[in-house]
mmCIF file as gemmi writes it, N, C-alpha and C atoms, coordinates in Angstrom:
data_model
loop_
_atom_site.group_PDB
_atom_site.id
_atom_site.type_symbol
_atom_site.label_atom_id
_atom_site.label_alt_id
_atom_site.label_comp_id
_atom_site.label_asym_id
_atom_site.label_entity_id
_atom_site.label_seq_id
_atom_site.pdbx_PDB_ins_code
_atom_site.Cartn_x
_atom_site.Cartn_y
_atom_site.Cartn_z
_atom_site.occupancy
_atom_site.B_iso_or_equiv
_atom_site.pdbx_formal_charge
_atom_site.auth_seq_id
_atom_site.auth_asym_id
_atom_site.pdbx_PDB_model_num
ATOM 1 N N . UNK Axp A 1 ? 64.664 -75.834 85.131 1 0 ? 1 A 1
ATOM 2 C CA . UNK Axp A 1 ? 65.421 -74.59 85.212 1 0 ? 1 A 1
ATOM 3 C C . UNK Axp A 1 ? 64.872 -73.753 86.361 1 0 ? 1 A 1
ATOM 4 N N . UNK Axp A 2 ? 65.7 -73.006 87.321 1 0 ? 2 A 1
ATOM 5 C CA . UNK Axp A 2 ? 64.887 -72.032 88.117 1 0 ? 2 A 1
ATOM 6 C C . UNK Axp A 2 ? 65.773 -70.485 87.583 1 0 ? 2 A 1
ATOM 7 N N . UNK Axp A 3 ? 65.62 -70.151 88.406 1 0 ? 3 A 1
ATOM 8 C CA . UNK Axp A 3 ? 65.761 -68.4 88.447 1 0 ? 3 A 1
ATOM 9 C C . UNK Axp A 3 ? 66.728 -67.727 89.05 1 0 ? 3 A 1
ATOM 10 N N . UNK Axp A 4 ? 67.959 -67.594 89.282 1 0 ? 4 A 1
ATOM 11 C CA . UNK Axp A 4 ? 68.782 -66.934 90.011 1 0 ? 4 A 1
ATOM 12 C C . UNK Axp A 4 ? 68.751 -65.177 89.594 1 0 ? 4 A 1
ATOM 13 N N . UNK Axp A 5 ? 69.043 -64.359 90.665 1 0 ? 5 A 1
ATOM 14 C CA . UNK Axp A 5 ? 69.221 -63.109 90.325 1 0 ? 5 A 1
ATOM 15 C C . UNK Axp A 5 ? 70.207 -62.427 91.039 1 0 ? 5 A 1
ATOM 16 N N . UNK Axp A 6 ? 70.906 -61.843 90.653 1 0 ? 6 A 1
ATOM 17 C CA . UNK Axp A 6 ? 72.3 -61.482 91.074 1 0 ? 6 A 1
ATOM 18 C C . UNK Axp A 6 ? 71.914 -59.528 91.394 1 0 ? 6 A 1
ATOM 19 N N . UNK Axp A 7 ? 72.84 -58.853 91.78 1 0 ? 7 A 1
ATOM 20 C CA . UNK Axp A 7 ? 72.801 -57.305 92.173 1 0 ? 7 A 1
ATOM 21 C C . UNK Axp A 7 ? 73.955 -57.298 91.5 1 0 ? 7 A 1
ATOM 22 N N . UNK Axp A 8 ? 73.716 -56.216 91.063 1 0 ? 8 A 1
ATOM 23 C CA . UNK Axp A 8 ? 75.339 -55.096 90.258 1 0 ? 8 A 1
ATOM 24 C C . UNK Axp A 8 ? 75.117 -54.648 90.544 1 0 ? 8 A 1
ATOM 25 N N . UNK Axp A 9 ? 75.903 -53.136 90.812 1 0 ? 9 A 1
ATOM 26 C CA . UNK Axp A 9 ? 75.914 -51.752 90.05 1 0 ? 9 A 1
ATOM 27 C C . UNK Axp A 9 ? 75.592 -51.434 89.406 1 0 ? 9 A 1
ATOM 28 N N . UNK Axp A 10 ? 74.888 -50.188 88.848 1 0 ? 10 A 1
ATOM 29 C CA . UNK Axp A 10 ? 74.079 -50.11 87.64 1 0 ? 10 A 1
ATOM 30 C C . UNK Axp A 10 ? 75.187 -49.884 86.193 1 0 ? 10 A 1
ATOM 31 N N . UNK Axp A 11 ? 76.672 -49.405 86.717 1 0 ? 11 A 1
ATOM 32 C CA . UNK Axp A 11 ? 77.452 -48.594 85.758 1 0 ? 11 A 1
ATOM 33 C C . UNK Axp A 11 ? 78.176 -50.195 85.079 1 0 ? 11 A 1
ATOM 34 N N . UNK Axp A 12 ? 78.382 -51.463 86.359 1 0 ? 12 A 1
ATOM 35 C CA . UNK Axp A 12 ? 78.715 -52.653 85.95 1 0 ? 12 A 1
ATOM 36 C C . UNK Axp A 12 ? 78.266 -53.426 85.32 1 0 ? 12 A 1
ATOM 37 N N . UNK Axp A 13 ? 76.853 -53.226 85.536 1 0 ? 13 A 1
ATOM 38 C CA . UNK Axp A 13 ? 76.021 -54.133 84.365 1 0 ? 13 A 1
ATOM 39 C C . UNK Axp A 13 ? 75.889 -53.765 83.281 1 0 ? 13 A 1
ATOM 40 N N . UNK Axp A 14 ? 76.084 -52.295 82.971 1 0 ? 14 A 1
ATOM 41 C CA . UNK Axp A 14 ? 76.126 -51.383 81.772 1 0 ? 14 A 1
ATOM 42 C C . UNK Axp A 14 ? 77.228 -52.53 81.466 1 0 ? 14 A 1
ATOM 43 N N . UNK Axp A 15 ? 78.618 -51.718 81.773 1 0 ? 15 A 1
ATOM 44 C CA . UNK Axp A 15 ? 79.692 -52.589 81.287 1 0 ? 15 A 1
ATOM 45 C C . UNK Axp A 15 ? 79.875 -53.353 80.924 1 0 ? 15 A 1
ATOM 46 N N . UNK Axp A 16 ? 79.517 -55.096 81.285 1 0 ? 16 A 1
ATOM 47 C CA . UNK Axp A 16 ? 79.341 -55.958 81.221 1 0 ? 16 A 1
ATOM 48 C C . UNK Axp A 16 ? 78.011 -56.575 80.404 1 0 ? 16 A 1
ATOM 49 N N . UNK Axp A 17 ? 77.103 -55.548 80.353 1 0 ? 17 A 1
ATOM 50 C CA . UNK Axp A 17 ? 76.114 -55.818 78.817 1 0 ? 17 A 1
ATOM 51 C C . UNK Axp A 17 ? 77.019 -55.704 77.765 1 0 ? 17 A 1
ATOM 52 N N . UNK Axp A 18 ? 77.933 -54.351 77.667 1 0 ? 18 A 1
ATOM 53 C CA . UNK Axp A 18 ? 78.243 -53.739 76.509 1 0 ? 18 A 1
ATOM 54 C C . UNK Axp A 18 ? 78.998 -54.732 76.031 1 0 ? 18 A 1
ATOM 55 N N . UNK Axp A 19 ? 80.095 -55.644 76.636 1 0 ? 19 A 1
ATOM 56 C CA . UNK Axp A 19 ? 81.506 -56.374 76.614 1 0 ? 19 A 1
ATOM 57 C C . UNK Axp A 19 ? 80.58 -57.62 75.878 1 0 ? 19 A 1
ATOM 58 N N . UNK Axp A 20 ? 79.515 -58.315 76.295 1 0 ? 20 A 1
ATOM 59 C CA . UNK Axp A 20 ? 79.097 -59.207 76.218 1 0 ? 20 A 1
ATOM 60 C C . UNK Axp A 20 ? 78.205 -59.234 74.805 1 0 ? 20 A 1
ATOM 61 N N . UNK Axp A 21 ? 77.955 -57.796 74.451 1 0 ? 21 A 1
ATOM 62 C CA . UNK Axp A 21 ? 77.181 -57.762 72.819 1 0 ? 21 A 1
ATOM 63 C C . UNK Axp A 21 ? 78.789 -57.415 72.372 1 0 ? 21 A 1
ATOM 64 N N . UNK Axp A 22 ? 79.544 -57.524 72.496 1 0 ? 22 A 1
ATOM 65 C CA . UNK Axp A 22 ? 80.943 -57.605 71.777 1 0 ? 22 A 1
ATOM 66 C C . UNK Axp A 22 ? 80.902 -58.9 71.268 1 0 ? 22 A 1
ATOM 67 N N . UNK Axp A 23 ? 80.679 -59.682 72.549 1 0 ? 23 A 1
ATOM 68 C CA . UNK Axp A 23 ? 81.643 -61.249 71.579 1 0 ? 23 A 1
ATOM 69 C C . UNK Axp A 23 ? 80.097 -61.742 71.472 1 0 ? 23 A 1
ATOM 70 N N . UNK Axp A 24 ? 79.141 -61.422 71.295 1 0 ? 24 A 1
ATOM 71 C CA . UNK Axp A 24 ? 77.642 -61.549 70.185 1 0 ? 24 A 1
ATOM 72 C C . UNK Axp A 24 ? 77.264 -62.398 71.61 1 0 ? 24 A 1
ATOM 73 N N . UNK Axp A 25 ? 76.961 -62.317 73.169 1 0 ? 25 A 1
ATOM 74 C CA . UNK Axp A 25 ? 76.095 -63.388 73.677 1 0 ? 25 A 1
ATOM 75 C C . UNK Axp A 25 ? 75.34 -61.87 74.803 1 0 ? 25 A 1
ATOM 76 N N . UNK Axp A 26 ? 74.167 -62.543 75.547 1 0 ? 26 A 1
ATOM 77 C CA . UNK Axp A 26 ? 73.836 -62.107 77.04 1 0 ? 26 A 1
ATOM 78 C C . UNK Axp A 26 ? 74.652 -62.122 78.203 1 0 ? 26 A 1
ATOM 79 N N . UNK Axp A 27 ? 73.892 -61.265 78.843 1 0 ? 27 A 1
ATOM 80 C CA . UNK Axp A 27 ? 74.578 -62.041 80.291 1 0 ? 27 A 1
ATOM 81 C C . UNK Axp A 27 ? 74.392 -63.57 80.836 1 0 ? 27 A 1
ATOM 82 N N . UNK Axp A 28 ? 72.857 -63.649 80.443 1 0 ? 28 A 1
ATOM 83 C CA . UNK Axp A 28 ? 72.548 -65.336 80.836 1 0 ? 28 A 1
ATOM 84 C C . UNK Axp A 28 ? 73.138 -65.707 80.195 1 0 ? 28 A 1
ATOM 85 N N . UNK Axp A 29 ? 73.62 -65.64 79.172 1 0 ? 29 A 1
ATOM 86 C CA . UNK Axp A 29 ? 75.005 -66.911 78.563 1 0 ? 29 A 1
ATOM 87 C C . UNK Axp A 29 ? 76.177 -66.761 78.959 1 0 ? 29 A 1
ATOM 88 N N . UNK Axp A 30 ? 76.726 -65.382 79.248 1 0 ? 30 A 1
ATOM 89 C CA . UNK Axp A 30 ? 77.691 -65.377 79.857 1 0 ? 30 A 1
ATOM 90 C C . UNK Axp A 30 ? 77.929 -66.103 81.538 1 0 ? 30 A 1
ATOM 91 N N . UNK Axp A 31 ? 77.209 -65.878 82.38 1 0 ? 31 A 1
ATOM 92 C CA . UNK Axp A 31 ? 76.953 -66.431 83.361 1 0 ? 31 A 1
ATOM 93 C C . UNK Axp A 31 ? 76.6 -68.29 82.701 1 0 ? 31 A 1
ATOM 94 N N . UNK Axp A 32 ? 75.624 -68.635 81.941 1 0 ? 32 A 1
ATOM 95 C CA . UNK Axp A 32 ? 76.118 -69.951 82.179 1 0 ? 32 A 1
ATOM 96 C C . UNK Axp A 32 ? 77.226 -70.6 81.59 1 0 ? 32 A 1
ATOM 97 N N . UNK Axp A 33 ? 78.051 -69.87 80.658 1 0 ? 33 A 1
ATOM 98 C CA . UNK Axp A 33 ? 79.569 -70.533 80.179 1 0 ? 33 A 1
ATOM 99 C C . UNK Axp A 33 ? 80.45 -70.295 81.416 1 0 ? 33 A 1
ATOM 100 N N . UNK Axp A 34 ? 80.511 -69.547 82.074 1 0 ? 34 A 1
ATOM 101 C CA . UNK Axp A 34 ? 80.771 -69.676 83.562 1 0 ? 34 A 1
ATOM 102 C C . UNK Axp A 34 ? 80.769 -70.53 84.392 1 0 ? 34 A 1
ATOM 103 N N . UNK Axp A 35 ? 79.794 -70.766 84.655 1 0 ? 35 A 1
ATOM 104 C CA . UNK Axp A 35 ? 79.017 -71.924 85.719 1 0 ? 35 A 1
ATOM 105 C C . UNK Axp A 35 ? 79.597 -72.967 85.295 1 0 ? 35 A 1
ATOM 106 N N . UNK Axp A 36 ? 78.997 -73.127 83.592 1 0 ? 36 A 1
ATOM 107 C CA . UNK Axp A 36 ? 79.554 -74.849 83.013 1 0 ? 36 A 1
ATOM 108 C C . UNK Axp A 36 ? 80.826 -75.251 83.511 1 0 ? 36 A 1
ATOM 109 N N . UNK Axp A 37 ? 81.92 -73.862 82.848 1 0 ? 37 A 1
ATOM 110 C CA . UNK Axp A 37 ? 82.744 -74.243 83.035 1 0 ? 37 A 1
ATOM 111 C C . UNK Axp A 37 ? 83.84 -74.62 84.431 1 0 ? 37 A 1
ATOM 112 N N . UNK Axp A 38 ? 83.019 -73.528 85.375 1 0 ? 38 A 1
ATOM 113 C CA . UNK Axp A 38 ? 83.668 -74.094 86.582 1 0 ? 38 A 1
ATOM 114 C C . UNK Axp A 38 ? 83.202 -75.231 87.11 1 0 ? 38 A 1
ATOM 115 N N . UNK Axp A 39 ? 82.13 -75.863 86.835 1 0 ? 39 A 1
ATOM 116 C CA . UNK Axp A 39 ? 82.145 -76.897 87.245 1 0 ? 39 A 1
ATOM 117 C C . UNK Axp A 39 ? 82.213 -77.895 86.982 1 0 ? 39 A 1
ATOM 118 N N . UNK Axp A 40 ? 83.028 -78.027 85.634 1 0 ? 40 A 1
ATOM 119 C CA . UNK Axp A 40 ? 83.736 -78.852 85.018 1 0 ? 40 A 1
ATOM 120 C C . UNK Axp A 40 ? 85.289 -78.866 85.542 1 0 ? 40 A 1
ATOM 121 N N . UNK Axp A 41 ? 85.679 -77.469 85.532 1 0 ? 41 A 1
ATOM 122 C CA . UNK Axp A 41 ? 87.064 -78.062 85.831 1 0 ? 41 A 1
ATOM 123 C C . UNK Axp A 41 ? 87.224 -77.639 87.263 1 0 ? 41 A 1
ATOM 124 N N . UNK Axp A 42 ? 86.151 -77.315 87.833 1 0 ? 42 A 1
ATOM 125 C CA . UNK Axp A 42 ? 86.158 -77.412 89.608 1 0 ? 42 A 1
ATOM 126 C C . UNK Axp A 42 ? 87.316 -75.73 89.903 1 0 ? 42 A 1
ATOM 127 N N . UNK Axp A 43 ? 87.519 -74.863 88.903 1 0 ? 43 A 1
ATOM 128 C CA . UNK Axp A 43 ? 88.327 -74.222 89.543 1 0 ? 43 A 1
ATOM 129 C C . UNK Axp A 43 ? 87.52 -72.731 89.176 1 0 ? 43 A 1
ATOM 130 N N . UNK Axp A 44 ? 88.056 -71.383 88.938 1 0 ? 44 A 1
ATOM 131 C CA . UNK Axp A 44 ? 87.601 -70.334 88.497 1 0 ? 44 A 1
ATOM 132 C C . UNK Axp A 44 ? 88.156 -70.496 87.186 1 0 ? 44 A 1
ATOM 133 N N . UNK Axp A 45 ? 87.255 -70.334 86.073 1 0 ? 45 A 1
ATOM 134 C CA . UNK Axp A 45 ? 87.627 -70.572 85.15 1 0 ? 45 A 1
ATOM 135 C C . UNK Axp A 45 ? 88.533 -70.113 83.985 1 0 ? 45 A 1
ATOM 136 N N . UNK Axp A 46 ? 88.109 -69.343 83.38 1 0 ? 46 A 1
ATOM 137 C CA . UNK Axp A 46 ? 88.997 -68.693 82.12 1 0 ? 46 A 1
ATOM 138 C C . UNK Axp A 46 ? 89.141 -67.079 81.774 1 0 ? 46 A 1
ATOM 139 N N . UNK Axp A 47 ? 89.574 -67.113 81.147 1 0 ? 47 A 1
ATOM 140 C CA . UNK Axp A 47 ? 89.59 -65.467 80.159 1 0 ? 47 A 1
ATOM 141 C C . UNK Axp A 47 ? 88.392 -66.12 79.056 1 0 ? 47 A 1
ATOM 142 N N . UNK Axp A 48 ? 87.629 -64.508 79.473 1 0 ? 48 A 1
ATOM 143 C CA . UNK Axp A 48 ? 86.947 -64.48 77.77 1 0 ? 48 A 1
ATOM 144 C C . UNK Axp A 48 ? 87.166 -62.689 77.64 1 0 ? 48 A 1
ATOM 145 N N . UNK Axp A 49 ? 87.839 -62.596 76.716 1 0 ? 49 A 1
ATOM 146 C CA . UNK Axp A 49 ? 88.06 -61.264 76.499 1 0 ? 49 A 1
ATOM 147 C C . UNK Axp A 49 ? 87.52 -61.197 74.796 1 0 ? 49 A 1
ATOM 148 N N . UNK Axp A 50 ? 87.369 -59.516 75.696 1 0 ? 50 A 1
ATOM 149 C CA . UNK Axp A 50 ? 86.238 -58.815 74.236 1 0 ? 50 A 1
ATOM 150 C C . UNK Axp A 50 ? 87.357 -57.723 73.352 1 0 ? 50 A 1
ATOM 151 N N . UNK Axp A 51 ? 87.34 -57.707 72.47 1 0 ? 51 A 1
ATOM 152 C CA . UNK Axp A 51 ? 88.157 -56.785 71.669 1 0 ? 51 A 1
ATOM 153 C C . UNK Axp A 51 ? 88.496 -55.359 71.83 1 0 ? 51 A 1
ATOM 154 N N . UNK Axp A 52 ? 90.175 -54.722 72.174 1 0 ? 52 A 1
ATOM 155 C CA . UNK Axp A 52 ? 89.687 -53.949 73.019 1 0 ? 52 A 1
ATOM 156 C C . UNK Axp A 52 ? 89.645 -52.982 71.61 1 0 ? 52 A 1
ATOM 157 N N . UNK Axp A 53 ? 89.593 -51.571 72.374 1 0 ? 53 A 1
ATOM 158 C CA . UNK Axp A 53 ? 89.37 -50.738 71.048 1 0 ? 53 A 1
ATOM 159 C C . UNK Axp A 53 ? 90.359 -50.09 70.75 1 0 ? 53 A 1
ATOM 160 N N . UNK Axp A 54 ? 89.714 -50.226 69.462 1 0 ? 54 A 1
ATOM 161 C CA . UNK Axp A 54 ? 91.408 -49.835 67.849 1 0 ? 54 A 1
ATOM 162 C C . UNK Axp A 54 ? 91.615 -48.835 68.44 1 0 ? 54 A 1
ATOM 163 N N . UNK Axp A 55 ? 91.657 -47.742 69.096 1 0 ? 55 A 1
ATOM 164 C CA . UNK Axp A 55 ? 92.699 -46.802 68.921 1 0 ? 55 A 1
ATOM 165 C C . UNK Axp A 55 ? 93.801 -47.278 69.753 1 0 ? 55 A 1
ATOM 166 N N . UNK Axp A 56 ? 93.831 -48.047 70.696 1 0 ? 56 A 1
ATOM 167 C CA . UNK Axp A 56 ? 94.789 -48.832 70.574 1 0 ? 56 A 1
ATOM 168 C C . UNK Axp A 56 ? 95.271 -50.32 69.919 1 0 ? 56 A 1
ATOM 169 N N . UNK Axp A 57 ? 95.294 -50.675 69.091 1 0 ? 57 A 1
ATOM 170 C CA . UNK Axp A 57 ? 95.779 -51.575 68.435 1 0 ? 57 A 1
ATOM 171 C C . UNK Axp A 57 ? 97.247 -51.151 67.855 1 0 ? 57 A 1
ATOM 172 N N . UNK Axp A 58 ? 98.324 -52.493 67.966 1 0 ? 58 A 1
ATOM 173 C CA . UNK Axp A 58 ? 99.649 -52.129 67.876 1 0 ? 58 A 1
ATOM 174 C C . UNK Axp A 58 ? 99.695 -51.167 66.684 1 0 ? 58 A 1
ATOM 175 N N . UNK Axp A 59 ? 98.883 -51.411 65.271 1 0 ? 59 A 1
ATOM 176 C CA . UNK Axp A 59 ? 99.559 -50.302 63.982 1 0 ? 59 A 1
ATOM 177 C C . UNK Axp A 59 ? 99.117 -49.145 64.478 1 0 ? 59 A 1
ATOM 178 N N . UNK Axp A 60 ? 98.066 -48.892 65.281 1 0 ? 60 A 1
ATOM 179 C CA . UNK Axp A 60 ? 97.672 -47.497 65.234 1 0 ? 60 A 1
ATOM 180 C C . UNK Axp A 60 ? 98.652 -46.727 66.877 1 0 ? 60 A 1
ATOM 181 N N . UNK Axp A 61 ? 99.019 -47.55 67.976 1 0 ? 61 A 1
ATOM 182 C CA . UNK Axp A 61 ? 100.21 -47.217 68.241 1 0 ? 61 A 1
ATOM 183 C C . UNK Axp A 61 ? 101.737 -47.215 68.178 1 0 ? 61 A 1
ATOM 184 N N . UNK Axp A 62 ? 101.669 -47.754 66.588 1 0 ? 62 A 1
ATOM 185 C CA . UNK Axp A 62 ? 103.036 -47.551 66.157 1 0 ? 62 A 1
ATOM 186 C C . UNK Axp A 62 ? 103.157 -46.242 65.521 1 0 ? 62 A 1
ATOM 187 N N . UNK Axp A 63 ? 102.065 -46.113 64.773 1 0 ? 63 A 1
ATOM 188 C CA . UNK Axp A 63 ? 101.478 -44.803 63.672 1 0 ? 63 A 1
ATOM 189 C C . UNK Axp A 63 ? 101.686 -43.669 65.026 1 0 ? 63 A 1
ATOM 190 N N . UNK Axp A 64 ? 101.358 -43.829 66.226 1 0 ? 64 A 1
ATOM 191 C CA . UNK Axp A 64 ? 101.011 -42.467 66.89 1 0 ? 64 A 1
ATOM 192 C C . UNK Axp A 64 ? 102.739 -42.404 67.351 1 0 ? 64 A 1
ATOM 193 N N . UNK Axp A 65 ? 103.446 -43.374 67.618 1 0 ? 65 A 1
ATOM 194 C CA . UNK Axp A 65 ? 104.881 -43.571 67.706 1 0 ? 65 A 1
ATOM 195 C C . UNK Axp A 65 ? 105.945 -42.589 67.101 1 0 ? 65 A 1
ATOM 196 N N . UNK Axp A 66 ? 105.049 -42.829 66.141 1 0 ? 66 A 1
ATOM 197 C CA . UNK Axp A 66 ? 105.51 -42.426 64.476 1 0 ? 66 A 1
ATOM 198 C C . UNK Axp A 66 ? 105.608 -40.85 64.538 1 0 ? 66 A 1
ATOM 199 N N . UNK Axp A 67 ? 104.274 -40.442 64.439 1 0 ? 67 A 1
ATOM 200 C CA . UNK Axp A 67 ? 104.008 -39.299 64.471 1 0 ? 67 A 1
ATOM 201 C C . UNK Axp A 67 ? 104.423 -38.082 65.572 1 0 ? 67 A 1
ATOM 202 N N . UNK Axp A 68 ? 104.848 -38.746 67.079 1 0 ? 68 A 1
ATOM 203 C CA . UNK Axp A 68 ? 105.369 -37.984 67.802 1 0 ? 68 A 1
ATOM 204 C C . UNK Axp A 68 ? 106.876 -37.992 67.948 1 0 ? 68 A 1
ATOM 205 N N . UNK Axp A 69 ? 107.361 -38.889 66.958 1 0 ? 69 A 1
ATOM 206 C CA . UNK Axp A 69 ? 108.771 -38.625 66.742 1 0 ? 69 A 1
ATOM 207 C C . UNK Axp A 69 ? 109.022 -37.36 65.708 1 0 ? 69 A 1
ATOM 208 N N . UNK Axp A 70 ? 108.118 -37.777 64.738 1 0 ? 70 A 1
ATOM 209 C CA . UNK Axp A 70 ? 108.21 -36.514 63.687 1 0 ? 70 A 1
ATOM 210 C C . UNK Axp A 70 ? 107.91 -35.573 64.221 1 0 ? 70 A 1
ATOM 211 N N . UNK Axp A 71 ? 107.075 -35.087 65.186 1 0 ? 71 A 1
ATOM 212 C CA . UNK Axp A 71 ? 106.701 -33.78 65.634 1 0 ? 71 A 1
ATOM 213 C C . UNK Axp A 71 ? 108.052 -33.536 67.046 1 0 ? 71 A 1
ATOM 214 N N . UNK Axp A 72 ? 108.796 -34.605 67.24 1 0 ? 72 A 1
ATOM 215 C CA . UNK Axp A 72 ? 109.631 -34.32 68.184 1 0 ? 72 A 1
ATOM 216 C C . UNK Axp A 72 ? 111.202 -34.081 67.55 1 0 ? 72 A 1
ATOM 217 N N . UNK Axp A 73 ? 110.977 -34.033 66.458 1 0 ? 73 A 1
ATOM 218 C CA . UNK Axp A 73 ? 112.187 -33.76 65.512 1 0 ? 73 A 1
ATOM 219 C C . UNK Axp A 73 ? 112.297 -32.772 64.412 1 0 ? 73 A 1
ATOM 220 N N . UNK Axp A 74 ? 110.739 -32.153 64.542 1 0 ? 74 A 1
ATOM 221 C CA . UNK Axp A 74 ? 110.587 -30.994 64.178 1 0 ? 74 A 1
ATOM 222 C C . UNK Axp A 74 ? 110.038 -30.968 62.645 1 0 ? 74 A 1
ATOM 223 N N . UNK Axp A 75 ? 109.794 -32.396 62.097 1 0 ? 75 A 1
ATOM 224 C CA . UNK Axp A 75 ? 109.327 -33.392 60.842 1 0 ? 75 A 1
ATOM 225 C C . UNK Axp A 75 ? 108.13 -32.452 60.838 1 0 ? 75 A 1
ATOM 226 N N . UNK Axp A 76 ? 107.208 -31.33 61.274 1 0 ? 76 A 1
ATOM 227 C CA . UNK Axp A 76 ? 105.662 -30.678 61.247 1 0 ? 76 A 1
ATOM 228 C C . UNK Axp A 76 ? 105.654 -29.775 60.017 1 0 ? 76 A 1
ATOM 229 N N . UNK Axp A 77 ? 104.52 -29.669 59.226 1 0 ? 77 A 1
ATOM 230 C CA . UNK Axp A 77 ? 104.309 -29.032 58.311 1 0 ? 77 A 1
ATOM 231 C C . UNK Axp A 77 ? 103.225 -28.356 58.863 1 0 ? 77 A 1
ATOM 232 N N . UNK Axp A 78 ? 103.629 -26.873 58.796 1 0 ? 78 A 1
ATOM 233 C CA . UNK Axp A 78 ? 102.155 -26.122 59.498 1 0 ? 78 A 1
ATOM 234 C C . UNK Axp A 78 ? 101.519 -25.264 58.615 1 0 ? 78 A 1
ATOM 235 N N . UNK Axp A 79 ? 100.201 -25.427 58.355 1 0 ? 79 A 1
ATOM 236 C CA . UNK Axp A 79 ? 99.446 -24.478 56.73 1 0 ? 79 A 1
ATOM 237 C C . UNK Axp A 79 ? 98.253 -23.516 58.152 1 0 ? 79 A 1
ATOM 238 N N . UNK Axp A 80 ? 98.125 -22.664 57.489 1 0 ? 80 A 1
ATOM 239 C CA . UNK Axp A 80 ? 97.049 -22.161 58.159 1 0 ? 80 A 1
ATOM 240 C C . UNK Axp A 80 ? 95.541 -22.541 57.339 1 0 ? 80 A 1
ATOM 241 N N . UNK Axp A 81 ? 94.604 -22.401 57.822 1 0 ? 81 A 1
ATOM 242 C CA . UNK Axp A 81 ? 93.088 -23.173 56.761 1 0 ? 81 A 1
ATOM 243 C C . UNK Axp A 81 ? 93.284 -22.415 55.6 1 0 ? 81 A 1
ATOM 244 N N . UNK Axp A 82 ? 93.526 -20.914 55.395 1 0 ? 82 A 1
ATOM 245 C CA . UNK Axp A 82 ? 93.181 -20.44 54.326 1 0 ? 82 A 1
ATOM 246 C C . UNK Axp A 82 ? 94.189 -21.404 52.851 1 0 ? 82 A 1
ATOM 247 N N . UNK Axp A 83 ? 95.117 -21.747 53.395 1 0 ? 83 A 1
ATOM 248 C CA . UNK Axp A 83 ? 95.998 -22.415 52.995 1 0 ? 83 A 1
ATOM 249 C C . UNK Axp A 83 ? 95.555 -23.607 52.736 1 0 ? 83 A 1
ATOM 250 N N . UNK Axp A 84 ? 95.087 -24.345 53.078 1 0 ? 84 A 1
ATOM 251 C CA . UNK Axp A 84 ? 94.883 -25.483 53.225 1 0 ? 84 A 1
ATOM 252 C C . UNK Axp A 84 ? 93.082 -25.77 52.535 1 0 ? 84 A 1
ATOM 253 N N . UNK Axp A 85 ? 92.94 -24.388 52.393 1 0 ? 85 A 1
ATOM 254 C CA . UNK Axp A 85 ? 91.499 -24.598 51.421 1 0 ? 85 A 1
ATOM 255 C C . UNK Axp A 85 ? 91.97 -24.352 50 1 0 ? 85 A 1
ATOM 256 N N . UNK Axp A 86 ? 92.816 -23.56 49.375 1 0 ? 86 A 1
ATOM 257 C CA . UNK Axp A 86 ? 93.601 -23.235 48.413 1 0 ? 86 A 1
ATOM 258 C C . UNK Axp A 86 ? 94.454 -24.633 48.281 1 0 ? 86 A 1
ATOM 259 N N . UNK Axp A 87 ? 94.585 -25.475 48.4 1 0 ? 87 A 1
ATOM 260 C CA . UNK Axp A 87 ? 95.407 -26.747 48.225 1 0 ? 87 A 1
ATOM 261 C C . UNK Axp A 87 ? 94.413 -27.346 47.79 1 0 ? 87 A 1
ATOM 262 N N . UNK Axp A 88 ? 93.265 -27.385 48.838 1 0 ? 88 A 1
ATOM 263 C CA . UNK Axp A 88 ? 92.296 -28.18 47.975 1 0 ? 88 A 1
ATOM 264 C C . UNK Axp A 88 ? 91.348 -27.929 47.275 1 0 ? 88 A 1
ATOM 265 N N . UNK Axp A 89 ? 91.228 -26.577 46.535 1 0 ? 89 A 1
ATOM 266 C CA . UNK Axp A 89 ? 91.515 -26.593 45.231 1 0 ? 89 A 1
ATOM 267 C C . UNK Axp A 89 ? 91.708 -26.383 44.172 1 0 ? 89 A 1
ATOM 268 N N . UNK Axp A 90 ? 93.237 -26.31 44.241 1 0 ? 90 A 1
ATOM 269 C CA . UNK Axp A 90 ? 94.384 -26.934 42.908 1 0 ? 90 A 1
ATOM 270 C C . UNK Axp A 90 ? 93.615 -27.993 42.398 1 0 ? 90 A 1
């Protein structure tokens, strides 16, 4: 085995740590599923994508869909706090 060392950016390697404790590996593993794989299939290799984050995921932008139709149709219920501390608790 020897030693290669590469330069980033400091804000890219952030990035690319963070993405990479997503799908549970390092960078040295990320870099060698890389390598393997291009030089197996001789080309640039694949997608490895990391999960992006739920606040966008389709239910929670259907839900926000949702919600700005109701507020665009006038569907809003407006309490002021004092109100809304007296509700909770009844």
């Amino acid at each position: 085995m020897i030693t290669v060392s590469l330069r980033l950016e400091e804000d890219m390697k952030k990035q690319l740590d963070e993405m990479c404790d997503e799908m549970g590996m390092n960078i040295t593993t990320f870099f060698m599923i890389y390598a393997k794989r291009a030089l197996r299939d001789r080309r640039i290799p694949f997608d490895i994508v990391a999960p992006l984050d739920p606040f966008y995921s389709a239910s929670n932008v259907k839900q926000l869909e949702k919600a700005d139709r109701q507020i665009k149709e006038g569907h809003v219920v407006v309490k002021t706090m004092e109100e809304l501390e007296r509700m909770e608790n009844e």
